[in-house]
C-alpha positions as CSV (number, residue, x, y, z in Angstrom):
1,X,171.3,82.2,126.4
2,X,174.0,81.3,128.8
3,X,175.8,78.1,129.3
4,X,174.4,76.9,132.0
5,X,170.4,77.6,130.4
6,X,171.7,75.5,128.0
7,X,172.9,72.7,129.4
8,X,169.6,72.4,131.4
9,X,167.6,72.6,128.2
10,X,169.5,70.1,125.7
11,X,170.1,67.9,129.1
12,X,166.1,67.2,129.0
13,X,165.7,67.4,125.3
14,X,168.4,65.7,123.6
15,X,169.4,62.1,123.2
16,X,172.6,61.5,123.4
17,X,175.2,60.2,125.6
18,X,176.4,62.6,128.4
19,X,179.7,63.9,126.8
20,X,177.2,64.2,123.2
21,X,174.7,66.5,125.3
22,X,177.4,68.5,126.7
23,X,179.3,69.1,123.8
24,X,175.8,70.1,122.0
25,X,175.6,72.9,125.3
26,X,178.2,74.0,124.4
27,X,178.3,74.2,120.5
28,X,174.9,76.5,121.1
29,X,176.4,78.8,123.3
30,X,179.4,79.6,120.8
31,X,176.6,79.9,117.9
32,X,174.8,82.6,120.4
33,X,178.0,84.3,122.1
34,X,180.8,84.1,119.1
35,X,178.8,83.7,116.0
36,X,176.0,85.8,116.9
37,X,173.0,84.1,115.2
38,X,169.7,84.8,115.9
39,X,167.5,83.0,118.5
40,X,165.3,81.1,115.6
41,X,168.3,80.1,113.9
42,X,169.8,78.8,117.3
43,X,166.7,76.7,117.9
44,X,166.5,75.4,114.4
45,X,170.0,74.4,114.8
46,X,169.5,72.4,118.0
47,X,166.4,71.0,116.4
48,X,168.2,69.5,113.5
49,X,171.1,67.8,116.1
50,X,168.0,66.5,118.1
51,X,167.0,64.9,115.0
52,X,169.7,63.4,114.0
53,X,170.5,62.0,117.7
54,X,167.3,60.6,117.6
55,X,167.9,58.5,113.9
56,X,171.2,57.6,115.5
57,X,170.2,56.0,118.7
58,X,168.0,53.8,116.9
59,X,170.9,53.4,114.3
60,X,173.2,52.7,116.7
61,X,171.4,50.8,119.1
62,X,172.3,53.3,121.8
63,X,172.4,57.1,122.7
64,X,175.5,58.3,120.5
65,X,178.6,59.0,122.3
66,X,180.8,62.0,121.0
67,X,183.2,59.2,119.7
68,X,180.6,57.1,118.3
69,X,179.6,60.5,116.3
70,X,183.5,61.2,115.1
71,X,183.6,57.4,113.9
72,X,179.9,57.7,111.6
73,X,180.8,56.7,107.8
74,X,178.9,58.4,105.5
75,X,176.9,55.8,104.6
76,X,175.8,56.6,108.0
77,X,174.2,60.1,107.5
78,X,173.1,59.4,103.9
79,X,171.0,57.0,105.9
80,X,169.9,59.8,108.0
81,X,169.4,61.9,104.6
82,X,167.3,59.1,103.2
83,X,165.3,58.8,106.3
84,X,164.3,62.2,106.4
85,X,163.4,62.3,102.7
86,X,161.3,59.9,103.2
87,X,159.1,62.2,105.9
88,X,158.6,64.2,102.8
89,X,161.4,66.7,104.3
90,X,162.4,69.1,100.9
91,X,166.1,69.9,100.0
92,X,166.1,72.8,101.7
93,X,165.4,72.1,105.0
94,X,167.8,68.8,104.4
95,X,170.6,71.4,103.6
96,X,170.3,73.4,106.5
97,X,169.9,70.0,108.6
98,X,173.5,69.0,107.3
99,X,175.1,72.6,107.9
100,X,173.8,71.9,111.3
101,X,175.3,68.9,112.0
102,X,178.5,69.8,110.1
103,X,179.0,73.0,112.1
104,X,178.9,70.6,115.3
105,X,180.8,68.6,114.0
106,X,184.1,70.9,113.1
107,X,183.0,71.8,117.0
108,X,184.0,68.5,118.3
109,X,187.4,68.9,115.9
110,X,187.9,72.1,117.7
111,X,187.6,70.7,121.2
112,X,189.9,68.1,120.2
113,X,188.0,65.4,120.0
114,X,188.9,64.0,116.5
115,X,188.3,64.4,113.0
116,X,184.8,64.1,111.8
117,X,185.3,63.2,108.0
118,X,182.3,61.4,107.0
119,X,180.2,64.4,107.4
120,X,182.5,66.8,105.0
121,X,182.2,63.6,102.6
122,X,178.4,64.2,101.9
123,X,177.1,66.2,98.9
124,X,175.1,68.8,99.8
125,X,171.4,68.2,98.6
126,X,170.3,69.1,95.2
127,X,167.8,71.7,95.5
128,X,165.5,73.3,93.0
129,X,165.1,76.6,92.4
130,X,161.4,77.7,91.8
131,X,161.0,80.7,90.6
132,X,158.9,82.8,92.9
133,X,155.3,83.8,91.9
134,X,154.2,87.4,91.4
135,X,151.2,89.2,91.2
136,X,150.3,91.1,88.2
137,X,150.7,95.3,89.0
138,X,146.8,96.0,89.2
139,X,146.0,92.9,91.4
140,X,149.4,94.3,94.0
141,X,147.6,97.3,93.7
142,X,144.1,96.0,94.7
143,X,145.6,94.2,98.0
144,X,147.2,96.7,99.0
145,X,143.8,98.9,99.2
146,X,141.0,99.3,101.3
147,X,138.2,99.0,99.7
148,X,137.7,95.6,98.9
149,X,137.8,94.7,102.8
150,X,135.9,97.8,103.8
151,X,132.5,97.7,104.9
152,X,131.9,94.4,106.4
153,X,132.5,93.5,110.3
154,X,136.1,94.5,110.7
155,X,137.1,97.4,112.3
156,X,137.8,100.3,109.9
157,X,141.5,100.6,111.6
158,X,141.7,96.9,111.7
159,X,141.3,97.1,107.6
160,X,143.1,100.0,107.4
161,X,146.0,98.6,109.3
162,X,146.2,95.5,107.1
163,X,146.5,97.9,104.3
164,X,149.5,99.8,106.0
165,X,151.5,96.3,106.2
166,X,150.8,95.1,102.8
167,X,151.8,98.8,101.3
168,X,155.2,97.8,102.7
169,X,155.7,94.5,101.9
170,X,154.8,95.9,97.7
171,X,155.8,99.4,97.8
172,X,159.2,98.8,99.5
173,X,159.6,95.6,98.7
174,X,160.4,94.4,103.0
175,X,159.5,91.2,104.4
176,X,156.5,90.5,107.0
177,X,159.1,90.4,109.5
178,X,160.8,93.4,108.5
179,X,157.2,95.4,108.7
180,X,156.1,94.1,111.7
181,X,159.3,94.5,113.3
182,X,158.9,98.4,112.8
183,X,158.7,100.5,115.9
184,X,156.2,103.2,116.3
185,X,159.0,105.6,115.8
186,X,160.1,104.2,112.9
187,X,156.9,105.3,111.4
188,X,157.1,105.8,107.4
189,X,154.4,108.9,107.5
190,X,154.8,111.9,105.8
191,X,158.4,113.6,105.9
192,X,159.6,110.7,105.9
193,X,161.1,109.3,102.2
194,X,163.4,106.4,103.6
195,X,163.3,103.8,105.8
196,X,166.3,101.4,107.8
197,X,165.7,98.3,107.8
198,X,166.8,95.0,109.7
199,X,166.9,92.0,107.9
200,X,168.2,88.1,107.9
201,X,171.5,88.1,109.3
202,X,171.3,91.6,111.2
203,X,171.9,93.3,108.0
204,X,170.7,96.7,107.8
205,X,169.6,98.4,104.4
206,X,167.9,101.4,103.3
207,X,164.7,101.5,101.5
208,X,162.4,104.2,99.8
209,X,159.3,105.4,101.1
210,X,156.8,106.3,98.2
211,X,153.5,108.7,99.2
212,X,151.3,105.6,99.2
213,X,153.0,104.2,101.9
214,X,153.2,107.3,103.6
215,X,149.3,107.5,103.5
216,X,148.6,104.2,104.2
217,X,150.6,104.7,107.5
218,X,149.2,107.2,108.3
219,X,145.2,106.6,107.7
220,X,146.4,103.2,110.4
221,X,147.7,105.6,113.0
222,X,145.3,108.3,112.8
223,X,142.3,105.2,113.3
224,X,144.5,103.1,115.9
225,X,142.8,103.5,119.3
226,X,146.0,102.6,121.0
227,X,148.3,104.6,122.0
228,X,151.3,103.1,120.9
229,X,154.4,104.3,122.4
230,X,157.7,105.3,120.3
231,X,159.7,102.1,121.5
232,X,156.7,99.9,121.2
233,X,155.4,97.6,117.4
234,X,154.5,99.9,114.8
235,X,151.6,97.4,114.1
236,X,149.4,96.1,116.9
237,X,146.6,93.5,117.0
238,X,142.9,93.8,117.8
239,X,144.0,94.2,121.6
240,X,146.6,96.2,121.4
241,X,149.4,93.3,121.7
242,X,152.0,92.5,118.9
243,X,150.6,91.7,115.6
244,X,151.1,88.0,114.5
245,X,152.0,87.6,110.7
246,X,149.2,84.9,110.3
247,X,146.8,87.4,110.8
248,X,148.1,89.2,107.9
249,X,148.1,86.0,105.9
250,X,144.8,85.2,106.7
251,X,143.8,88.7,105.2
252,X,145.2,88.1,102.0
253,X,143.7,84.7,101.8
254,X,140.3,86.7,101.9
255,X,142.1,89.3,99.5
256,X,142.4,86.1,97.2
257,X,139.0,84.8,97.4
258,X,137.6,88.5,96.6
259,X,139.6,89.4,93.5
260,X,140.1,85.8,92.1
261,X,143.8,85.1,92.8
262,X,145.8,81.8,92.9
263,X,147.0,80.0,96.0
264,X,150.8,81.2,95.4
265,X,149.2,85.1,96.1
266,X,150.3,85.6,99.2
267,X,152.1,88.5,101.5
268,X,156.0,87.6,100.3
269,X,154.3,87.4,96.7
270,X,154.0,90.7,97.4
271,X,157.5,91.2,97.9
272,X,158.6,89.4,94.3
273,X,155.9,91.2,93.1
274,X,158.2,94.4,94.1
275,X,161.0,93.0,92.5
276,X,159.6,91.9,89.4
277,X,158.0,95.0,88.4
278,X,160.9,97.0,89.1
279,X,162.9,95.1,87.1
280,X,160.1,95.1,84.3
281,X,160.3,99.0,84.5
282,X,164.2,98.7,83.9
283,X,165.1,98.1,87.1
284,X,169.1,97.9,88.1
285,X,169.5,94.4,89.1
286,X,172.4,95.3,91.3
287,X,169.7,98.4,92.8
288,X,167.2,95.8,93.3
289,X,169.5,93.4,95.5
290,X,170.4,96.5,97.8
291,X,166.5,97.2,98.2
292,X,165.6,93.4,98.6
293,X,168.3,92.7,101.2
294,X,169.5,89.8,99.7
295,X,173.0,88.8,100.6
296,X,173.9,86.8,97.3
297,X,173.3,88.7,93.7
298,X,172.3,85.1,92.1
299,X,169.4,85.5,94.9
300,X,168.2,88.9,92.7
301,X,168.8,87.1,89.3
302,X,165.9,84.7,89.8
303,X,163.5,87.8,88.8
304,X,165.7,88.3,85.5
305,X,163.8,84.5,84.6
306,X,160.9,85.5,85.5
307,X,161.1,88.5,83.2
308,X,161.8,86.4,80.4
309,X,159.5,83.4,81.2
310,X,157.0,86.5,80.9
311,X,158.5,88.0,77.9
312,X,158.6,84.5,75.8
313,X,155.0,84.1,77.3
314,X,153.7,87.2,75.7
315,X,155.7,86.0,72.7
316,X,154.0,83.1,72.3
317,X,150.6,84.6,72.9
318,X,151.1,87.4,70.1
319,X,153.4,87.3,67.5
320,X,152.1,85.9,64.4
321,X,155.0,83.2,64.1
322,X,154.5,81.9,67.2
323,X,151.0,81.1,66.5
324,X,151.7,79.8,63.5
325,X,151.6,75.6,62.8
């Protein structure tokens, strides 16, 4: 994204005052050229100033002017805060909306515009943690096969492609990005026992390949009537394009209805499912971060409350004293 691409773009989608939009150009540009973030993370980013530029012309009573930004109190953005609670907007996306606008704002100190205190003053947004939702082992197991889906009007390479993705997602643990983002040469098939992977932040990890992935791969290409080529998506759609995730959501909503699963079964379930088990099995906790990707350990050690929700669970189910009254 260059400079002058985005100054064209924010200049027709942003409110603001002239010097606010320019500044906002050029705040983008650094996030793309210096800091490097992804595209998605660059439009979310813009997204959440646009909001806020919005709330504060009506606020205000007039598009907000880089000084009329530097002299908010922050009564001010708790009163954006409040408003977007009140659209129903979650913690999380309310903490990522005030990192945005606090990294544009230490932009503006950069450039010399002025301190922006009020927005450092906020507290960040309490968020809750919910533990995420796995599958038991034999229902992973069941979505991950073909023979539930096999049969009806889908294309046997169709089902046995959808099988391929969701072998990755619980036997190696990646996200639906990280599968579908896998090039045809990249192929996990037979020979091959590990896998590079690119995940959030352009970090790069290693995972295992066990021989049910290998197979499941394999079975996909060997029905595929494309012919995909090495630099081209692993995974294709029905016409041969790139394969959208929702079309592998939409198979394990099917998945759910056929073997009786709740809502919260779906294709990143499969990746806490991973997690869980592995850590059920005596899994290293510090292992498991590695294999999951994730940048923070206290990320990983959300399973270690599962385990022991489970454990107290079984407790309570079983032992004599825990029935007793």
């Amino acid at each position: 994204m260059s400079s002058g691409d985005s100054k064209s773009t924010l200049d027709l989608v942003l409110p603001g005052a002239p010097d606010t939009r320019q500044e906002a150009a050029q705040w983008l540009t650094s996030l793309a050229k210096e800091r490097r973030l992804s595209p998605k993370t660059i439009e979310a980013y813009g997204r959440d100033l646009r909001q806020f530029l919005t709330f504060l012309t009506a606020h205000l009573g007039e598009p907000a002017s880089v000084r009329a930004i530097l002299g908010l109190k922050p009564l001010d953005i708790r009163a954006f805060l409040s408003a977007r609670r009140m659209n129903a907007v979650q913690s999380r996306s309310l903490m990522r909306q005030l990192a945005s606008l606090r990294s544009f704002a230490r932009h503006l100190e950069r450039e010399g515009h002025g301190t922006a205190s009020a927005f450092a003053a906020i507290r960040t947004p309490k968020m809750e943690k919910n533990l995420p939702r796995p599958l038991s082992a034999a229902s992973a197991v069941a979505v991950t096969e073909t023979e539930l889906r096999s049969g009806g009007d889908r294309k046997p390479w169709i089902v046995a492609r959808d099988a391929a993705v969701l072998s990755l997602l619980y036997g190696a643990g990646l996200r639906i990005s990280e599968a579908l983002g896998l090039q045809r040469r990249d192929a996990p098939i037979e020979g091959i026992d590990s896998l590079t992977v690119t995940g959030k932040g352009g970090r790069m990890r290693g995972v295992p390949i066990i021989p049910p992935i290998q197979r499941a791969v394999a079975e996909y290409l060997r029905l595929c009537p494309y012919a995909v080529p090495p630099e081209g998506p692993l995974f294709v759609g029905a016409r041969g394009g790139v394969l959208s995730p929702r079309i592998i959501q939409l198979a394990v909503e099917e998945l759910r209805g056929m073997l009786g699963l709740p809502d919260s079964a779906t294709p990143h379930a499969l990746r806490h499912s991973f997690a869980t088990h592995l850590l059920a099995r005596g899994g290293d906790l510090r292992g498991i971060q590695e294999l999951l990707g994730h940048a923070s350990l206290s990320t990983t050690q959300l399973y270690t409350k599962i385990d022991a929700t489970r454990l107290m669970e079984a407790f309570d189910s079983a032992h004599p004293r825990a029935r007793a009254k």
